[in-house]
Every structure is written in structure tokens, then in C-alpha cells.
C-alpha positions in Angstrom: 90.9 18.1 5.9 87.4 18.5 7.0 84.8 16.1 5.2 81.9 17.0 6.8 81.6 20.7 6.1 78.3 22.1 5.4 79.3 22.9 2.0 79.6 18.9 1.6 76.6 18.4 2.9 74.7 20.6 1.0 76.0 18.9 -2.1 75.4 15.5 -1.1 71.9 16.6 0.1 71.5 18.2 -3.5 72.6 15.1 -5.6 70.8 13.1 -3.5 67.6 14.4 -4.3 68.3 14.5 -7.8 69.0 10.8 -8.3 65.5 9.7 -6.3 63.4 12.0 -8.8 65.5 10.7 -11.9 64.6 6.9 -10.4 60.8 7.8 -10.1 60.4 9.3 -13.7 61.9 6.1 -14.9 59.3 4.0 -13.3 56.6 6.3 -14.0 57.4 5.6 -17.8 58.1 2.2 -17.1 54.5 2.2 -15.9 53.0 3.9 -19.2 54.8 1.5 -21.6 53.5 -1.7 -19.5 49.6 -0.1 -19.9 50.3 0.6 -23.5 51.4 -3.4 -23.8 48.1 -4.2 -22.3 45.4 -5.6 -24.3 48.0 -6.7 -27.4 49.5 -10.4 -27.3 52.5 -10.5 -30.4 52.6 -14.0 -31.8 56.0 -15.6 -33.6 55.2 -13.7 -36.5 55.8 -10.3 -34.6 52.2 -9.2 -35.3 50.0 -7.6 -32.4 46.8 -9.9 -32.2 44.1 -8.4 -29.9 43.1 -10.4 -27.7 39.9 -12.2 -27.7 37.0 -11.3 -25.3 36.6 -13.5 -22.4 33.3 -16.1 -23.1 32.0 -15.6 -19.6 31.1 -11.9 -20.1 28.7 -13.1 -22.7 25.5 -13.2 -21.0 22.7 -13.8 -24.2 23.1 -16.5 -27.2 23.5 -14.8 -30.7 20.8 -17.6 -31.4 17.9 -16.2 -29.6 15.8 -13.3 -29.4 13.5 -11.9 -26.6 11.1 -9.2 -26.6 8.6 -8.1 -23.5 5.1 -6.8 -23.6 3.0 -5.5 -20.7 -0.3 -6.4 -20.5 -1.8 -5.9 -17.1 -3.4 -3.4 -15.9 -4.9 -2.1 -19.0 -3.3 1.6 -20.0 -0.1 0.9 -18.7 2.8 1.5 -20.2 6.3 0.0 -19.8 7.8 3.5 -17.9 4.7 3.7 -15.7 3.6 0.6 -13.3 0.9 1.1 -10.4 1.5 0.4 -7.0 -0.4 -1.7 -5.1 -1.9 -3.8 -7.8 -0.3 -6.8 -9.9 1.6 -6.2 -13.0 1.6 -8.3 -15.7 3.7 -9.2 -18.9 4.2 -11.1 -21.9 8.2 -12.6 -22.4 8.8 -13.8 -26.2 11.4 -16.1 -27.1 12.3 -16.8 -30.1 15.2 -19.8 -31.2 17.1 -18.9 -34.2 19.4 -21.7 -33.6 20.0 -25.0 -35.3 19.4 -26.7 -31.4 16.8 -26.9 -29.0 16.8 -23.9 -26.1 15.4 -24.2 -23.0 14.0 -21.5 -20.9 14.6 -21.7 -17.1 13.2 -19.1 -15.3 12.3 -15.4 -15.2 13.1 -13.2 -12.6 12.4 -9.6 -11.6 13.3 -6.9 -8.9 13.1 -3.2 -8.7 16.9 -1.5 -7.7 18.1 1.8 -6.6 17.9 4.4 -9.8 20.9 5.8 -8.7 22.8 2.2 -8.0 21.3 -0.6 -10.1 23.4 -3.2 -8.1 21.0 -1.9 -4.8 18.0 -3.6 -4.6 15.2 -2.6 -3.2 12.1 -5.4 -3.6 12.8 -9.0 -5.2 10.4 -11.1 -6.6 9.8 -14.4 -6.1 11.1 -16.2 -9.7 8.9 -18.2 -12.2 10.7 -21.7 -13.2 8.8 -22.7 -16.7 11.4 -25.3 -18.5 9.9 -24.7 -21.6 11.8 -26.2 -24.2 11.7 -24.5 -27.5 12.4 -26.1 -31.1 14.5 -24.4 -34.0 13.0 -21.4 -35.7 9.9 -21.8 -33.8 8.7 -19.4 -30.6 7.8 -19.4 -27.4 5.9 -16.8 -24.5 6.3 -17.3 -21.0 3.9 -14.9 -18.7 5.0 -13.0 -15.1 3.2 -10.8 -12.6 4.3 -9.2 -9.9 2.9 -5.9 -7.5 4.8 -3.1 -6.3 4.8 -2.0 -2.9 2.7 0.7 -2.4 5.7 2.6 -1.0 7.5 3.8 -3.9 4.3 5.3 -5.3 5.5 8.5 -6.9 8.8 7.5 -6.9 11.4 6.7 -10.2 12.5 3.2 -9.4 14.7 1.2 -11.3 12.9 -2.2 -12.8 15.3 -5.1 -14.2 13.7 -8.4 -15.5 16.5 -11.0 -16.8 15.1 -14.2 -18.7 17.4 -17.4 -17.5 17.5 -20.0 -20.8 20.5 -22.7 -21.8 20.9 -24.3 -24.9 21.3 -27.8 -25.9 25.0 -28.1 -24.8 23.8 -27.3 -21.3 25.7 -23.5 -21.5 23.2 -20.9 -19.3 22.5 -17.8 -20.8 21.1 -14.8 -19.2 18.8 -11.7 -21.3 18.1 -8.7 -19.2 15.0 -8.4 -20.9 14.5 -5.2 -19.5 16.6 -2.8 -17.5 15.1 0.9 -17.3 14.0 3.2 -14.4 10.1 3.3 -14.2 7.6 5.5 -12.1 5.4 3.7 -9.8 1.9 5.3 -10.0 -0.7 5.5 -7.6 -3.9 3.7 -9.7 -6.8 5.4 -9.9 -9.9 2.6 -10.2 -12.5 5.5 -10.8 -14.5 4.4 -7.5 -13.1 5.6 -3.7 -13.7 3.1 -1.3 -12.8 5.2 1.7 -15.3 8.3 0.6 -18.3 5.6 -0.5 -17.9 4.1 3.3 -17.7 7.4 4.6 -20.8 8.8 3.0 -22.4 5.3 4.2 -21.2 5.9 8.0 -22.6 9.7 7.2 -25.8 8.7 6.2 -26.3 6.3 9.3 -25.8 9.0 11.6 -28.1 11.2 10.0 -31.2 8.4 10.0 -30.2 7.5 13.7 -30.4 11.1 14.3 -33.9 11.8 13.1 -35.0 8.3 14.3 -34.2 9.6 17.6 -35.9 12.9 17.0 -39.1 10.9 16.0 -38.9 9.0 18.8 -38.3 11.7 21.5 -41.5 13.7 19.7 -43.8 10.6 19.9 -43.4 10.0 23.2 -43.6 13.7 24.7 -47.5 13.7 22.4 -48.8 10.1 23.9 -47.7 11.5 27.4 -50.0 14.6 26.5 -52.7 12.9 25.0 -53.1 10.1 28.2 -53.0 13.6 31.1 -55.8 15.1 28.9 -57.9 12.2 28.8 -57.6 11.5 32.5 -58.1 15.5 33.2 -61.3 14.8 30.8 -62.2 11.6 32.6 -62.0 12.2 36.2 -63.5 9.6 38.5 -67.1 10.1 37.8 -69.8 7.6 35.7 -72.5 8.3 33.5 -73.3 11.8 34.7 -71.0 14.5 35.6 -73.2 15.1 38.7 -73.4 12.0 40.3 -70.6 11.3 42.9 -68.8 8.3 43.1 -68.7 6.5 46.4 -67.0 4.0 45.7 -63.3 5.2 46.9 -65.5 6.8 50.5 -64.6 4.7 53.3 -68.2 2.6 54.2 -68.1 3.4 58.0 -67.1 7.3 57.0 -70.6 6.9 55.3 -72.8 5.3 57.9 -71.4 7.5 61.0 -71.2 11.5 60.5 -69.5 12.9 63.3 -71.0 16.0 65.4 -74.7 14.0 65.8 -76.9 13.2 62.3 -78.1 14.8 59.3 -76.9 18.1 58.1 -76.4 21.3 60.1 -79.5 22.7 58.4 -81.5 19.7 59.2 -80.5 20.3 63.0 -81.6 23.6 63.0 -84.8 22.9 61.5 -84.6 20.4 64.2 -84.4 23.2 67.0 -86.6 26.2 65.4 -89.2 23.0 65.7 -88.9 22.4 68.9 -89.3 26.2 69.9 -92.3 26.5 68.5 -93.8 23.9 70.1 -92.9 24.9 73.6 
């Protein structure tokens, strides 16, 4: 008798398979039931009791009350901030409680709109320990400046106010958690075009200074030739000579014998005559 025929096998093979996907249903229903059990305790009594939510998730004390303001710049509004220039706002607190609440410290950051838990620019936190009675109030100020590079740009803006109670538990409010748009801030007034119509009009008075200049100088050149053409070297009369610059010795000797040609020949006609 032949066991392993491949009839045999075939069968085994089949069965096989069978009993592993029976065995996964099973635990895949196993599975279901245990998630269904979640989130129900049974006491004695056989009663589901839900179970009660765990204290540390609580982050704010049902015995206060915040609310924010923004104040700074003027025309702001909570969904728009400017970049560049500081950012101010009011923080209210106000302790419904029977006991005294303390307020730590408020912190602020802008995060990634897409990711809250990204951030992008923290700011430096404010510690006030102000201690605040029952039913009275309290308002804490903060300021802070966004960068200049997320001008134009949706950015995420969370602000958490850190307080505790008289028991010493710490309690954190996210006073405010919404994307804002950073702004470019318009003051009204361009510094860069007033300074560069002031380096404009420079250049234009240095220009025409020079012109001035340049003209001035080319008429007072003019003026001083024409009074020395004018002028000439003579004194008093215009028919007088002046001496002064002839040589005394090329005045006392004349070469070629004395007096003028004329004179000589006056000299010799003279003499002719006489003979």
C-alpha cells in the first residue's frame, strides 16, 4: 500500500489549508469581541460602568475663565497680525472658584498650519504670578513680533495661559489656537522712496552747482583776456611808448652808426652840397 500517492497529498494539502483559515477567522473575531469589551468595566452587580476619563487629559479648571483681546497695532484684528512690528494683547482671567488661582505664565508660538505640533518661531514666555481672589478678575498683557518672513503667509498662532490653583494642581488654557495671516503693515509713509527722492534731489543740486561753477569760471577767464587785450602795456596815452621793458644799453647804443637812416642822409646830401 502506497501512502504517499499524489492523491494523498492533495488531500492533506487541501485539509490543511482549510484548518489554518478556520484558526484565523477565529482570532479575527476573537479580536472584534476584545475591542467591543474596551471602554466598559462590569462591576459585582453585572452592570457595564463606563469608565471614567483619565484627570491628566484635563488641561483648564471648570473654575476659571479666560478670554484674549488684541490691542496693538491699532486695526488689527485677531486673524490678521503684521509682520515686522510688535503685537500686543490683553489675557482675562477670571476665578469662579471658592480658592485662590494663581497665574504662571503666558506663552506663545506660531506652528505649521498644516501640523500644529511643528513650530515654527517661539516666543520668549512672560512669568506674572499673579494671584487672583474668588469671583474677582485679573489681566495679564503680552507682545510679541513676527518675523518678517511669513509675511503673506497663513500661519498657525497658539497662545496657552499656564495658572494652578490653591492645591498646587497646574492647569493649562490654550487661550487661542487658530491659523492667522501675517500682513505686511503699511505705516502710510515709505522710508525707502522718501531717502530715495532725498539722494535724487542731491544729485540734481550737485549737478547744477557744478554747471554754475564750470559757467563762472569760463566768463571771469573772458573778462581778465579782454581787459589785458584793452590794457596793453602803455600809460596815460595810447601814444606814448613805454620803455620801461627796452634794455638801457639797447637805448644808449643804436647799431649801424647814430640817429636814423633819414638823419644820415640828410647828413650826406649836406655834405654834397658843400663840396
Amino acid at each position: 500500500m502506497k501512502l504517499f500517492t499524489t492523491k494523498n497529498i492533495l488531500l492533506f494539502f487541501i485539509v490543511s489549508q482549510c484548518m489554518i483559515g478556520l484558526s484565523s477567522v477565529r482570532a479575527e473575531e476573537d479580536e472584534v469581541d476584545e475591542g467591543e469589551d474596551e471602554g466598559v468595566v462590569e462591576e459585582e452587580g453585572g452592570e457595564p460602568v463606563e469608565p471614567e476619563a483619565d484627570a491628566e487629559e484635563t488641561t483648564t479648571s471648570k473654575d476659571a475663565d479666560t478670554t484674549i483681546l488684541f490691542t496693538k497695532p491699532a486695526g488689527t484684528t485677531n486673524m490678521e497680525l503684521p509682520a515686522g512690528q510688535i503685537t500686543e494683547f490683553l489675557v482675562g482671567f477670571t476665578n469662579k472658584g471658592e480658592g485662590d488661582m494663581i497665574v504662571d505664565h503666558v506663552e506663545a508660538s506660531l506652528r505649521y498650519p498644516m501640523d500644529f505640533t511643528y513650530h515654527i518661531q517661539n516666543f520668549s514666555a512672560v512669568v506674572y504670578e499673579k494671584t487672583v481672589k474668588p469671583k474677582q478678575q485679573a489681566t495679564v498683557i503680552y507682545s510679541f513680533i513676527p518675523a518678517d518672513a511669513f509675511a503673506g503667509r497663513p500661519i498657525g498662532l497658539v497662545i496657552n495661559l499656564n495658572y494652578r490653583d490653591s492645591f498646587g494642581n497646574s492647569f493649562m488654557d490654550p487661550v487661542f489656537n487658530e491659523t492667522v495671516q501675517i500682513v505686511e503693515f503699511d505705516e502710510g509713509f515709505d522710508t525707502e522712496t522718501f531717502f530715495m527722492y532725498v539722494t535724487l534731489g542731491g544729485v540734481i543740486v550737485l549737478l547744477l552747482f557744478l554747471v554754475f561753477n564750470y559757467l563762472s569760471g569760463g566768463s571771469k577767464k573772458k573778462l581778465s583776456k579782454k581787459a589785458a587785450f584793452e590794457t596793453g602795456t602803455g600809460k596815460g596815452n595810447s601814444n606814448e611808448v613805454d620803455f620801461e621793458w627796452i634794455p638801457k644799453s639797447s637805448l644808449l647804443s643804436t647799431p649801424g652808426g647814430s640817429g636814423s637812416p633819414r638823419q644820415r642822409k640828410n647828413k650826406k646830401s649836406a655834405a654834397s652840397d658843400t663840396e
